[in-house]
Steps between C-alpha positions, in 0.01 A plus 500: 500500500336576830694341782338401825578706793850443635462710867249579731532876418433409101151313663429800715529707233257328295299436748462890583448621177235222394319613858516842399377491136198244612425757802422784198356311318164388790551848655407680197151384429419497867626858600497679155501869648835390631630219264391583179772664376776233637357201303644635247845426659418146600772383296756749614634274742582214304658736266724649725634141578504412142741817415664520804522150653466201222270391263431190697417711759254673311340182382450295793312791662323583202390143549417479845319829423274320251482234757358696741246734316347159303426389897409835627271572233472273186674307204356746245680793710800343524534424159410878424775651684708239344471600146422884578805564780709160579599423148595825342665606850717121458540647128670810583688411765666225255583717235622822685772221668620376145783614448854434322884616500703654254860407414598738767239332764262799490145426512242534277157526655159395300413779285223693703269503130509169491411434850184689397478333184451157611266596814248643202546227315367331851266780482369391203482139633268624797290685290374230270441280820262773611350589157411080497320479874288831396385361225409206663325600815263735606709741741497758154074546569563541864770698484315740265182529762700565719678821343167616419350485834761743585379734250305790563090489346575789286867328373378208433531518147839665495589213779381248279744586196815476775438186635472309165872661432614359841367176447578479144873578579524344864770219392703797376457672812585225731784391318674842491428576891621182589855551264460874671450388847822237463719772341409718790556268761869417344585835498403562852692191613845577319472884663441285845775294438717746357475709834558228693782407321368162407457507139694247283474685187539864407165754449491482121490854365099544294685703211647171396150315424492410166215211407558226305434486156172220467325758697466715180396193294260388757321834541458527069332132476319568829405856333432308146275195664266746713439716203427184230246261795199629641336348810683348795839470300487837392445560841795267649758701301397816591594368855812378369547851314438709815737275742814484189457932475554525907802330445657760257368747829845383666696543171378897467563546889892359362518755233346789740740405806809536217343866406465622864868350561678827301356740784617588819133486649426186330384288767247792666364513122476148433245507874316801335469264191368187713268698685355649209444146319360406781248798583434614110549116344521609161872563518534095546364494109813706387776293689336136325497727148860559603620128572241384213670723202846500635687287249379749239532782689799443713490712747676263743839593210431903516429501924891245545736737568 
């Protein structure tokens, strides 16, 4: 599955784009002002030669990248980025290749809801992996005095009430920003790609998302378990709850991609849209009601011309 590298251009390219992804990675901490922002695209690189070079490409610099931050730095970061960025990014890059041919050798490209499907089901994964060393260590206690040390004296209180909702729902948290950070990062790399025409598979269109049925299922004896246990596996399934309901986000976004299609100014309203979820927030509720009611409501039927 991943072949070794058969040229000297294959090992410079992974060469380059490990160097590149570990150079974000130790410039971030050490220069934040400047940085900050592009650790979140550590893993662009070896994206970019996932979908636009090979998958083996992808992998052995994914694993020299590893390599190299575990010596850098340490075996428990390595194995961080692993499971947060090198193994969803391997993930995606697999299943946005798979593809098969028709009797008239067309190809049919991995459904773009399933894509998103599986990575929450990795989601999911991630998040009880992080529910499990909370509850085991003390990083919960220091990570609370340390939110409240940021507080203002007369906040305190209010400051207080906020932290125990961060800390309560942190494996929900990190889970979706690292499935958030990985979407991003693949959808930066295909635009790269694509206008370097370098891509190996076609930009799939978001109106076609359509999640995969266990979702549903999941979310209702997620839903059912965190209302019936109290405690710390109450509280493990409202994790699970929170990261299963951002993946119906990407189902609405479908369904509200499909509406704005049937205007002639659809894409400047679909920005106005994004911008607004983004500034107000409260518009990203609506879109998951969307993709979470849609087989009753079917809205993805009325908005297909």
């Amino acid at each position: 599955m991943f072949e070794l590298p058969k040229s000297n251009e294959d090992l410079g390219y992974i060469i380059g784009g490990s160097a590149l992804s570990v150079l974000l990675f130790l410039l971030a901490p050490t220069f934040p002002l400047l940085f900050m922002g592009l650790a979140n695209f550590m893993i662009l690189p070896l994206l970019c030669l996932g979908l636009g070079r090979s998958l083996s490409a992808q992998f052995y610099a994914s694993l020299l990248t590893v390599l190299l931050i575990t010596v850098f730095t340490s075996v428990q970061a390595g194995l961080i980025f692993s499971f947060v960025s090198v193994i969803p990014a391997i993930l995606l890059a697999y299943l946005a290749l798979l593809s098969r041919g028709d009797a008239k050798g067309d190809l049919f490209w991995y459904p773009l809801g399933r894509l998103i499907a599986v990575l929450s089901g990795y989601t999911l994964g991630l998040s009880i992996l992080f529910f499990l060393f909370f509850l085991n260590s003390d990083y919960k206690t220091v990570l609370r005095t340390h939110l409240l040390q940021m507080a203002p004296d007369t906040l305190q209180v209010q400051y207080s009430q906020l932290a125990d909702q961060i800390i309560r729902f942190l494996p929900a948290i990190m889970s979706i920003s690292a499935l958030l950070v990985t979407l991003i990062n693949g959808i930066a790399a295909q635009m790269i790609l694509v206008k370097l025409n370098k891509n190996q598979r076609p930009t799939p269109a978001v109106s076609t998302i359509e999640l995969s049925w266990w979702l549903w299922i999941a979310l209702a004896l997620c839903g059912l378990a965190a209302l019936l246990l109290k405690g710390e596996g109450g509280q493990f399934f409202m994790n699970a709850v929170l990261v299963l309901l951002f993946a119906f986000l990407f189902e609405g976004l479908g369904i509200v991609h499909l509406l704005f299609a049937h205007y002639l100014l659809g894409k400047m309203f679909l920005w106005i849209f994004y911008i607004s979820m983004i500034v107000f927030g409260w518009p990203i509720l609506i879109v998951i009601a969307f993709g979470l009611f849609e087989p009753w409501i079917k809205l993805r039927e009325r908005f297909t011309p």
